[in-house]
C-alpha positions in Angstrom: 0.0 0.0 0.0 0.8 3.8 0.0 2.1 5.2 2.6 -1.8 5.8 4.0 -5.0 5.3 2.7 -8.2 6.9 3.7 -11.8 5.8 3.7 -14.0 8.7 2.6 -17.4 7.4 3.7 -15.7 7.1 7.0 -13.0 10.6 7.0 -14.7 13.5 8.5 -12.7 15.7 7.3 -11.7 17.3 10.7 -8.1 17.8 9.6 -7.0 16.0 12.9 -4.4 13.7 11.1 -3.1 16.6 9.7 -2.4 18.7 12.7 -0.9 15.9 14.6 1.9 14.6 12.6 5.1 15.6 14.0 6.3 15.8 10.4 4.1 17.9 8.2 3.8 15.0 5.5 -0.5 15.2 5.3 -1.9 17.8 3.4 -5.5 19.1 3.6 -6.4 22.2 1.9 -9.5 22.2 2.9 -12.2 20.7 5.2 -13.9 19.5 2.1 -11.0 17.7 1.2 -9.5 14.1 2.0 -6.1 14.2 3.4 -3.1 13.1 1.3 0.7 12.8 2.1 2.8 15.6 0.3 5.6 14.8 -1.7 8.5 12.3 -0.3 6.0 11.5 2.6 7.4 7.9 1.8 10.4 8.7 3.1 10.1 11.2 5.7 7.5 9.2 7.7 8.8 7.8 11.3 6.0 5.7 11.2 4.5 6.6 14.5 1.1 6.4 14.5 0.0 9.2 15.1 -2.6 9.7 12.3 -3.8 6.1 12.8 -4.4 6.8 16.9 -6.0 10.5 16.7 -8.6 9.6 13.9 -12.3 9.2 15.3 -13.4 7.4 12.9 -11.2 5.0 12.2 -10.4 6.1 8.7 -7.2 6.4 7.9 -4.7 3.0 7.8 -1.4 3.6 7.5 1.7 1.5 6.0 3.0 0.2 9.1 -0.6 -0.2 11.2 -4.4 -0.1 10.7 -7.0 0.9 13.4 -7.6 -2.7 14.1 -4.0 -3.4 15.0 -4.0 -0.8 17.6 -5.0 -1.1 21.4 -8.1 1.0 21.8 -7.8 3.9 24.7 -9.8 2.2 27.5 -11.4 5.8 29.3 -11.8 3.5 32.7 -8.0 2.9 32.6 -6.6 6.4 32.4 -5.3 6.8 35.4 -6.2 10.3 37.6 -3.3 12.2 38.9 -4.2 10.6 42.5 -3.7 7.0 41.2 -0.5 8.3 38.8 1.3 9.5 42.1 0.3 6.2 44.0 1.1 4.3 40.9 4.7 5.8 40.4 5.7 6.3 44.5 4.7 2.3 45.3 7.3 1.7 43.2 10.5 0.1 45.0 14.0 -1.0 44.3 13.7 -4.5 45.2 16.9 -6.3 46.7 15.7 -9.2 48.0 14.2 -11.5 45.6 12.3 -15.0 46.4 14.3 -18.3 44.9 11.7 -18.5 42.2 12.0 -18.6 38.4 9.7 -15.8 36.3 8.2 -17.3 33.1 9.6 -16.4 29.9 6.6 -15.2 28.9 5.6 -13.2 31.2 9.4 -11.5 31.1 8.5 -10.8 27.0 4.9 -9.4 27.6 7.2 -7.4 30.6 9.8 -6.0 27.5 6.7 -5.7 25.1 5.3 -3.1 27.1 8.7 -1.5 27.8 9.2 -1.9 24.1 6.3 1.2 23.7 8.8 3.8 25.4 9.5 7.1 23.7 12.6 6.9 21.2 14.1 10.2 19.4 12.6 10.3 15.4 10.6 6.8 16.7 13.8 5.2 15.7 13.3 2.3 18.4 16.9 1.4 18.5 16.8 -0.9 21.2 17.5 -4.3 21.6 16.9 -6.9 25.1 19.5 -9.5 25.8 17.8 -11.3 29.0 19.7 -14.0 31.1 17.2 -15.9 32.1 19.3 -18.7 33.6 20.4 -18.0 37.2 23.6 -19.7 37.1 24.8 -17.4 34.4 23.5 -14.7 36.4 26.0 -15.5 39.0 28.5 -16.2 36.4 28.1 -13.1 35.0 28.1 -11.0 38.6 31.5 -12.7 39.2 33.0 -11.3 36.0 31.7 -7.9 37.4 33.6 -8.7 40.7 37.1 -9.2 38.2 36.3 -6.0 36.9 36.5 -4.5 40.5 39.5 -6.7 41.5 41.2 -4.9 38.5 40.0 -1.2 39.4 41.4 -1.7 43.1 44.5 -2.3 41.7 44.5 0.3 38.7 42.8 2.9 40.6 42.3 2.4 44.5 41.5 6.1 45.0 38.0 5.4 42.9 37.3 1.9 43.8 37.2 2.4 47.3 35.4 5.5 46.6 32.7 3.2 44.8 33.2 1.1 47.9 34.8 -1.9 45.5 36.5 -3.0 47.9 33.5 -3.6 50.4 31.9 -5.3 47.5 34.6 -7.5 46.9 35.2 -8.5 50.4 31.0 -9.4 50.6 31.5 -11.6 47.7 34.9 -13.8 49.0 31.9 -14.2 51.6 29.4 -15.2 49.5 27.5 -12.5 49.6 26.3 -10.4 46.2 25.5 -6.8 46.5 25.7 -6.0 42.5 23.2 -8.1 41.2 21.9 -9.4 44.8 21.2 -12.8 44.2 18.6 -11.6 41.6 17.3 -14.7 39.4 17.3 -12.6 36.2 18.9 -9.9 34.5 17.4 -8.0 31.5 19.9 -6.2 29.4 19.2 -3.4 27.1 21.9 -2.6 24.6 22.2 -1.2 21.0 24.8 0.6 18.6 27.0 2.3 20.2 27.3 4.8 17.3 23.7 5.7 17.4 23.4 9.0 19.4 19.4 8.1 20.2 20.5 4.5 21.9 21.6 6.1 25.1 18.5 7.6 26.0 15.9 5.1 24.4 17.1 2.8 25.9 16.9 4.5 29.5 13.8 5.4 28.9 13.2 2.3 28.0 14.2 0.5 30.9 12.6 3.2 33.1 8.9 2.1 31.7 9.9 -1.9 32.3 10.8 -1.1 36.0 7.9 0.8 36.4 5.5 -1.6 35.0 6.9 -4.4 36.6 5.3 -4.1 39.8 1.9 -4.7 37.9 3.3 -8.2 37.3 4.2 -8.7 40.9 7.9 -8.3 39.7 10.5 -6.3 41.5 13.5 -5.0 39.6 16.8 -3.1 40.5 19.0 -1.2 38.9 22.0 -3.1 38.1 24.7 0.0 37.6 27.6 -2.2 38.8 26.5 -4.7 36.2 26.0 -1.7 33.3 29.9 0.0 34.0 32.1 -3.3 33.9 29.8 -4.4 30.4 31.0 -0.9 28.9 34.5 -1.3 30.1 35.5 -4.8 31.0 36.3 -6.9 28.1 35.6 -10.6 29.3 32.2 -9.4 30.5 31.9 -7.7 26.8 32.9 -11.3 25.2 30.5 -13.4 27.5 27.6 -11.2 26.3 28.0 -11.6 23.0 26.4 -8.7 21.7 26.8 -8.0 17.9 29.6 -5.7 16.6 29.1 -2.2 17.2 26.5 -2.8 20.0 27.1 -1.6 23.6 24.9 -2.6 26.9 22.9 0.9 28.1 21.7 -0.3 31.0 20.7 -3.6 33.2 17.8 -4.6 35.6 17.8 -7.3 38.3 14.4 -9.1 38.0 12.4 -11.5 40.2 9.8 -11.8 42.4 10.1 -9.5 46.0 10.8 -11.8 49.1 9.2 -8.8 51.5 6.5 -6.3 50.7 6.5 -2.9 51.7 3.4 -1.8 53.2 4.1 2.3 53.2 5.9 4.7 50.7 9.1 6.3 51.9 9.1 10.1 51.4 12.3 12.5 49.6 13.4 15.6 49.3 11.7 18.3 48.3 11.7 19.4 44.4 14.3 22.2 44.3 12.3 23.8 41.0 13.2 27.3 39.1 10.5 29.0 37.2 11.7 31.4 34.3 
């Protein structure tokens, strides 16, 4: 098909698709008119959806999605701003996790959502590595500790500052305070050359931890995990990720031992107003 095509018993002719793409590739000169893509539309479309989601009346189908492929906005759902600041302070960073395996599946539905976080130009450059088996979790955790072993000894000023040391010591003890004995790790990573990966795939990440929870999931941070992948070379090889592609980011996952029954409070916004 073209880049869109339009019913015109069902178009109203509101112009809506029009005002909403963030490119200004549909044309409507008038409300008597249908709406067309202007010239090189083809090519200058980020395929986001836009037109498809604002349209009332289902009219418009574009290359990469018709109204029947897309989730329908469920009024009953949208949460108030009461239930959006319950929803986003309940959230935890979860430490200790329960010796229980999460499906697969319910890890990919987990990433699918995550998968719908904003991306500069809808470029979606992110990929998910997840290690899934606990046992290479470890494996992999104990390649972080080399890392450390090495920056104690290369630089002893910053390690210790990054209390290394303590987190080396805890492990000759059996004890893992970078990926904390999580049963899963989910890994988001990309090329490295791409200036959009970076923040995609934080964002990213920062919708999977957040929806989490609704899966009775608890996830970490993993930022001891994220610095040795972008500097430590064995950890780099054990990956595997393809040429050119560096890890952005990594989140412990697994199911909370403890629930929290109150949310903790923090500072006060410090906020400017120009």
């Amino acid at each position: 098909m073209s880049l869109f095509q339009i019913d015109p018993d069902k178009c109203l002719r509101d112009g809506l698709c029009q005002a909403v793409c963030p490119i200004k590739i549909i044309n409507q000169p008038d409300d008597r008119s249908i709406p067309e893509p202007v010239s090189g539309a083809d090519v200058l479309c980020i395929d986001c959806g836009h037109c498809v989601a604002v349209c009332p009346s289902g009219a418009i189908s574009h290359r990469s999605m018709t109204p029947e492929q897309c989730l329908p906005v469920d009024k009953e759902r949208i949460l108030d701003a009461d239930h959006a600041e319950h929803f986003l302070r309940y959230r935890r960073s979860i430490r200790v996790y329960r010796n229980e395996a999460v499906d697969r599946d319910i890890l990919a539905r987990l990433i699918r959502i995550a998968s719908y976080a904003p991306s500069g130009h809808n470029s979606q450059p992110v990929f998910w590595h997840v290690v899934h088996d606990t046992n290479e979790v470890r494996r992999l955790t104990g390649l972080v500790v080399d890392w450390m072993r090495s920056m104690l000894m290369e630089n002893e000023s910053y390690a210790r500052q990054m209390h290394m040391d303590m987190i080396i010591a805890a492990w000759d003890m059996g004890i893992d305070t970078v990926c904390r004995d999580a049963p899963h790790l989910i890994v988001a990573h990309g090329l490295a050359a791409d200036p959009m990966t970076q923040p995609a795939c934080t964002i990213a990440l920062t919708y999977l931890d957040l929806a989490a929870p609704s899966f009775g999931l608890g996830t970490c941070w993993a930022g001891f995990f994220h610095a040795a992948a972008m500097l430590w070379k064995p950890l780099q090889e054990a990956l595997g990720f393809p040429n050119g592609h560096v890890c952005m980011g990594a989140m412990m996952v697994g199911y909370p031992k403890y629930k929290y029954r109150r949310m903790p409070v923090r500072k006060e916004p410090r906020i400017t107003w120009a």
